[in-house]
C-alpha positions as a Markdown table, in Angstrom:
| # | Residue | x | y | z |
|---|---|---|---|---|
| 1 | Unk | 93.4 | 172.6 | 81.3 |
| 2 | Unk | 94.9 | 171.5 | 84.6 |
| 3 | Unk | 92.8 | 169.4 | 86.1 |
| 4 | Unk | 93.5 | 168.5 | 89.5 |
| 5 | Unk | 93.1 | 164.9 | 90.5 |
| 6 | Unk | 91.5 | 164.3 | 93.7 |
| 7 | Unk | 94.2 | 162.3 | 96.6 |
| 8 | Unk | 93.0 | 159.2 | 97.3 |
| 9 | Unk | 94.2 | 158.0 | 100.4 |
| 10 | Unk | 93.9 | 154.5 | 101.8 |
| 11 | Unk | 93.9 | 154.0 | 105.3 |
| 12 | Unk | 96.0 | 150.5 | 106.1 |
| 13 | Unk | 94.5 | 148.2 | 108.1 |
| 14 | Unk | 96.9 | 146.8 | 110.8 |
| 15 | Unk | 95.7 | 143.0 | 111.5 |
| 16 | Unk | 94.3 | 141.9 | 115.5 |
| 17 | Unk | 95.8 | 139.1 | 116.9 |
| 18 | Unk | 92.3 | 137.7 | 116.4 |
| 19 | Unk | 92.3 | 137.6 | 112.6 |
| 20 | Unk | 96.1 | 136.9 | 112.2 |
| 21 | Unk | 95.1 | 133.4 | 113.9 |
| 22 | Unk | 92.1 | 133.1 | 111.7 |
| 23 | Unk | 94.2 | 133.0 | 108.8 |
| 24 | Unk | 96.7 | 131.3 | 110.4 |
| 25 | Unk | 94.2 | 128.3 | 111.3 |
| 26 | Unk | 92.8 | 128.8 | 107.2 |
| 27 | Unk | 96.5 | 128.4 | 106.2 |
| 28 | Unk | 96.8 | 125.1 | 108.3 |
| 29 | Unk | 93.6 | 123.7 | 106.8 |
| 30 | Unk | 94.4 | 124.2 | 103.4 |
| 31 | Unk | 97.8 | 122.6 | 104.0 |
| 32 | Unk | 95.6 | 119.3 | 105.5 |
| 33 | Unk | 93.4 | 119.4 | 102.5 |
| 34 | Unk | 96.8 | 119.6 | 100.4 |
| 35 | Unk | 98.6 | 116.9 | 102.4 |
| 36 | Unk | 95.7 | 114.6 | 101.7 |
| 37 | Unk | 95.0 | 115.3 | 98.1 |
| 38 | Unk | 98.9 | 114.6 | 97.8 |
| 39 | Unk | 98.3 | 111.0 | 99.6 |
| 40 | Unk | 95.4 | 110.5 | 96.8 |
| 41 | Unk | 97.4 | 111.1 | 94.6 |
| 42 | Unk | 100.5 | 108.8 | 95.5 |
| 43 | Unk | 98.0 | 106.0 | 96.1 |
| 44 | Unk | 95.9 | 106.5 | 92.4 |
| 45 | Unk | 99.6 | 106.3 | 90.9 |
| 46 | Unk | 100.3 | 103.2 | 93.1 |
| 47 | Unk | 97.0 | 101.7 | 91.7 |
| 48 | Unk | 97.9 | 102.6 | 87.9 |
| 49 | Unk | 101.3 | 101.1 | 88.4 |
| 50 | Unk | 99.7 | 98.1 | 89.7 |
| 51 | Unk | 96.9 | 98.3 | 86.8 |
| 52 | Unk | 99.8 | 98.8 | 84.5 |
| 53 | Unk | 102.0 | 95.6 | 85.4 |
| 54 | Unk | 98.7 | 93.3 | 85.6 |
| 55 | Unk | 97.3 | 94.1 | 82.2 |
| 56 | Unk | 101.1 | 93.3 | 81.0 |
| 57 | Unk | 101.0 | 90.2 | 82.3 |
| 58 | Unk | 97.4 | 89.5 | 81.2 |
| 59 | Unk | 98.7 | 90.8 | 77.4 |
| 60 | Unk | 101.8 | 88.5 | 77.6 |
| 61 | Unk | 99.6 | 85.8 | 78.4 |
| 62 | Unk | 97.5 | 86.0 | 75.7 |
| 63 | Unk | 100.5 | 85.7 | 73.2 |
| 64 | Unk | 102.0 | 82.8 | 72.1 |
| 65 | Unk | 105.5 | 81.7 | 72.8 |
| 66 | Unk | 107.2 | 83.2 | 69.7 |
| 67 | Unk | 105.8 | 86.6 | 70.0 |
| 68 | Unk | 106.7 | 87.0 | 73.8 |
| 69 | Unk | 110.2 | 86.4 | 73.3 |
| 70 | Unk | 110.4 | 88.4 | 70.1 |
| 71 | Unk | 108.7 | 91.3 | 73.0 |
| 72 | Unk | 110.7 | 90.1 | 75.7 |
| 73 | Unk | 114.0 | 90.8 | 73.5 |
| 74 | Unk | 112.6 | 93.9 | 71.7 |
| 75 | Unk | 112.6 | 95.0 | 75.3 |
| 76 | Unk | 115.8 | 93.4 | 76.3 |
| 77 | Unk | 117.1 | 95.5 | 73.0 |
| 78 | Unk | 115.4 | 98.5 | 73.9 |
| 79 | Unk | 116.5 | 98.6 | 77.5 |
| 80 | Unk | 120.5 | 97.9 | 75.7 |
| 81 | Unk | 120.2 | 101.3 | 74.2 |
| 82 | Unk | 119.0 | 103.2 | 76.5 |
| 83 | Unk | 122.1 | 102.1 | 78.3 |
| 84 | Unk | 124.3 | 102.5 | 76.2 |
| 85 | Unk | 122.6 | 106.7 | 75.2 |
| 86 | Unk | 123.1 | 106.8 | 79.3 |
| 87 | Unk | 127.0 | 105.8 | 79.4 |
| 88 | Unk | 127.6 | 107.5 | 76.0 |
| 89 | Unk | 126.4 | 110.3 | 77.6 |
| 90 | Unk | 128.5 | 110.1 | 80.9 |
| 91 | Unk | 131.4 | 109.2 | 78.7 |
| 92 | Unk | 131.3 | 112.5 | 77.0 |
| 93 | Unk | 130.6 | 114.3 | 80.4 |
| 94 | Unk | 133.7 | 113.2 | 81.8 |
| 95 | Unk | 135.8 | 113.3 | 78.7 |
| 96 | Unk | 134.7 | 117.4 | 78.3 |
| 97 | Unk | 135.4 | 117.9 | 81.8 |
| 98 | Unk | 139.0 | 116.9 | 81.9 |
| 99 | Unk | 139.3 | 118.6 | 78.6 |
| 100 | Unk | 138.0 | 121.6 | 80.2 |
| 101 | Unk | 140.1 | 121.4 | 83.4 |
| 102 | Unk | 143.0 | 121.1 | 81.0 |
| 103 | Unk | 142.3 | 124.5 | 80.3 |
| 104 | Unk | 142.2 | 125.8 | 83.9 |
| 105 | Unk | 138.8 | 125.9 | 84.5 |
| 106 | Unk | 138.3 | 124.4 | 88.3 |
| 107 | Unk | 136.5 | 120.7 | 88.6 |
| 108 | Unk | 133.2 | 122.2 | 89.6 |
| 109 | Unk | 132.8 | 125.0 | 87.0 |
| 110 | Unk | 134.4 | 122.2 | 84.0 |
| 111 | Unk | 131.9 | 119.9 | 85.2 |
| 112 | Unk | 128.9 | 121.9 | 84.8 |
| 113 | Unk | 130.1 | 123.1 | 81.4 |
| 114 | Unk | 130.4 | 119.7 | 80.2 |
| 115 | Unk | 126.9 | 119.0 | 81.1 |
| 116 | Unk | 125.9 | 121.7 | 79.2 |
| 117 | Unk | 127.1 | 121.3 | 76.2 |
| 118 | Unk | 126.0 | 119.3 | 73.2 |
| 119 | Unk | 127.4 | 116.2 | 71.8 |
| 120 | Unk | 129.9 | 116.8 | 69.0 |
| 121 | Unk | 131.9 | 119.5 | 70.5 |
| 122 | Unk | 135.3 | 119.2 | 68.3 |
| 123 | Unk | 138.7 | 119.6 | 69.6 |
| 124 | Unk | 139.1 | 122.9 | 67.5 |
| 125 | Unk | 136.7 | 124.0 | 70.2 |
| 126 | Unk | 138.7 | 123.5 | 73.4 |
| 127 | Unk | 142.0 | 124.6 | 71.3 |
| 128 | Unk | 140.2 | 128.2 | 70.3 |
| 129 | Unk | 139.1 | 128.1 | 73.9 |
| 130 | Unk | 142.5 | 128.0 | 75.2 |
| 131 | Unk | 144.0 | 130.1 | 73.0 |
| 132 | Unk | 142.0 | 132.8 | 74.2 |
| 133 | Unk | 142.2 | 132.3 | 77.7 |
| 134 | Unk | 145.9 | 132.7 | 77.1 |
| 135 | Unk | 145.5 | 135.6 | 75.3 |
| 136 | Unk | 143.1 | 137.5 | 77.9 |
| 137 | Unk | 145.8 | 136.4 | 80.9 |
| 138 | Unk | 148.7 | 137.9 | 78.6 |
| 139 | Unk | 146.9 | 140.9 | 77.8 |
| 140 | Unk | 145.5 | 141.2 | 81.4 |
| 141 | Unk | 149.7 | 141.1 | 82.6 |
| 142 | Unk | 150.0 | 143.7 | 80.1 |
| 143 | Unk | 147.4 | 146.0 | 81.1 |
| 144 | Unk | 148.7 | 145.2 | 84.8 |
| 145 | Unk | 152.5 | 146.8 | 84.0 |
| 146 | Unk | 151.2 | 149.5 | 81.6 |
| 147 | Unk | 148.8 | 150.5 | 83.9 |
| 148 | Unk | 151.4 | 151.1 | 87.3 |
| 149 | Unk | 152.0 | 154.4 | 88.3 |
| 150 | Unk | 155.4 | 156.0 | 87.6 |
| 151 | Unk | 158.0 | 155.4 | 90.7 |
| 152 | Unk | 158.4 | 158.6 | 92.6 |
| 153 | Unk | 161.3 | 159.6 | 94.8 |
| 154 | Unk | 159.7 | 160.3 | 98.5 |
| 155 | Unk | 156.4 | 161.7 | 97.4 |
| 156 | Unk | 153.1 | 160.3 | 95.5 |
| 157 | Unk | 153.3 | 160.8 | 92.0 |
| 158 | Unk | 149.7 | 163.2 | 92.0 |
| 159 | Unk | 150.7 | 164.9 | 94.9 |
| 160 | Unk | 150.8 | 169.2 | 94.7 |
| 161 | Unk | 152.9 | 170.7 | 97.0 |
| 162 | Unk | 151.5 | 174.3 | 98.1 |
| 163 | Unk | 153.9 | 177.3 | 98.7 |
| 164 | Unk | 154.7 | 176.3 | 102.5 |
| 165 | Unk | 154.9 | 173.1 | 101.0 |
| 166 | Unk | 157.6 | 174.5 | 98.2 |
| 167 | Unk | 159.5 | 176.9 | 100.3 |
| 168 | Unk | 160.5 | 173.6 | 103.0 |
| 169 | Unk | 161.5 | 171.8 | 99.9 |
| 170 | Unk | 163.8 | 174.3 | 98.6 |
| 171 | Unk | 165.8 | 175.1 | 101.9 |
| 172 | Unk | 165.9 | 171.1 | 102.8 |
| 173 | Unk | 167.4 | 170.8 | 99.3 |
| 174 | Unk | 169.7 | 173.6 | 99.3 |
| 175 | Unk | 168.2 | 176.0 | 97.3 |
């Protein structure tokens, strides 16, 4: 039941100059068309920002003088916490990269762990993490004098010596 497949073989088509500069002149006016849809779209934002900020003023207007200033500090308020969310979270940024860099980790590398990690990190974190990058550097001296080859007097330690090799040995040693 072997049933032979027929070879298919596809010829490839090596561009001319000619459509190489077609494409390359498609390329370019799909880039225009893109340049200008971009500048549409910067000016519809401009207008909806524009939109935005005149029916604001148009709704304060209509209020009366008590409830724009309860809005006006509701903002005020609002714009106070996002503050302080911002500085909490550059104050924990900076505090987990020293804390980091305090356990040899280099400014760059501490930094981006910092930003990485989630608020609430305990202390117990960075102490476990120490601990254990002082464990892998004393195991990794370990390894490093357990794992030296045995001193040898004159010759390497995996080094066979063939019978040429043997005989010269024996009369230089007096054998």
């Amino acid at each position: 039941m072997d049933e032979k497949k027929p070879e298919v073989t596809e010829e490839v088509k090596t561009p001319t100059f000619e459509d190489l500069e077609k494409q390359i002149a498609e390329l370019k006016a799909q880039n225009e068309l893109l340049k200008k849809d971009g500048e549409k779209l910067k000016a519809a934002q401009s207008n909806a920002s524009a939109d935005a900020s005149e029916w604001k003023k148009k709704y304060h207007s209509t209020l009366d003088e008590a409830s724009r200033k309860e809005a006006e500090r509701a903002e005020a308020e609002q714009a106070m916490r996002d503050e302080l969310t911002a500085l909490k979270a550059e104050k924990r940024i900076s505090v987990y990269t020293q804390k980091f860099m305090e356990i040899g980790y280099d400014a760059q590398t501490a930094t981006n762990m910092a930003v990485n990690l989630p608020e609430g990190i305990s202390d117990d974190f960075f102490a476990t993490q120490k601990a254990f990058l002082e464990n892998q550097k004393q195991l990794m001296k370990t390894n490093a004098i357990n794992n030296q080859p045995d001193l040898s007097v004159g010759e390497p330690v995996s080094a066979k010596r063939d019978e040429k090799d043997e005989q010269l040995w024996r009369w230089f040693n007096g054998n």
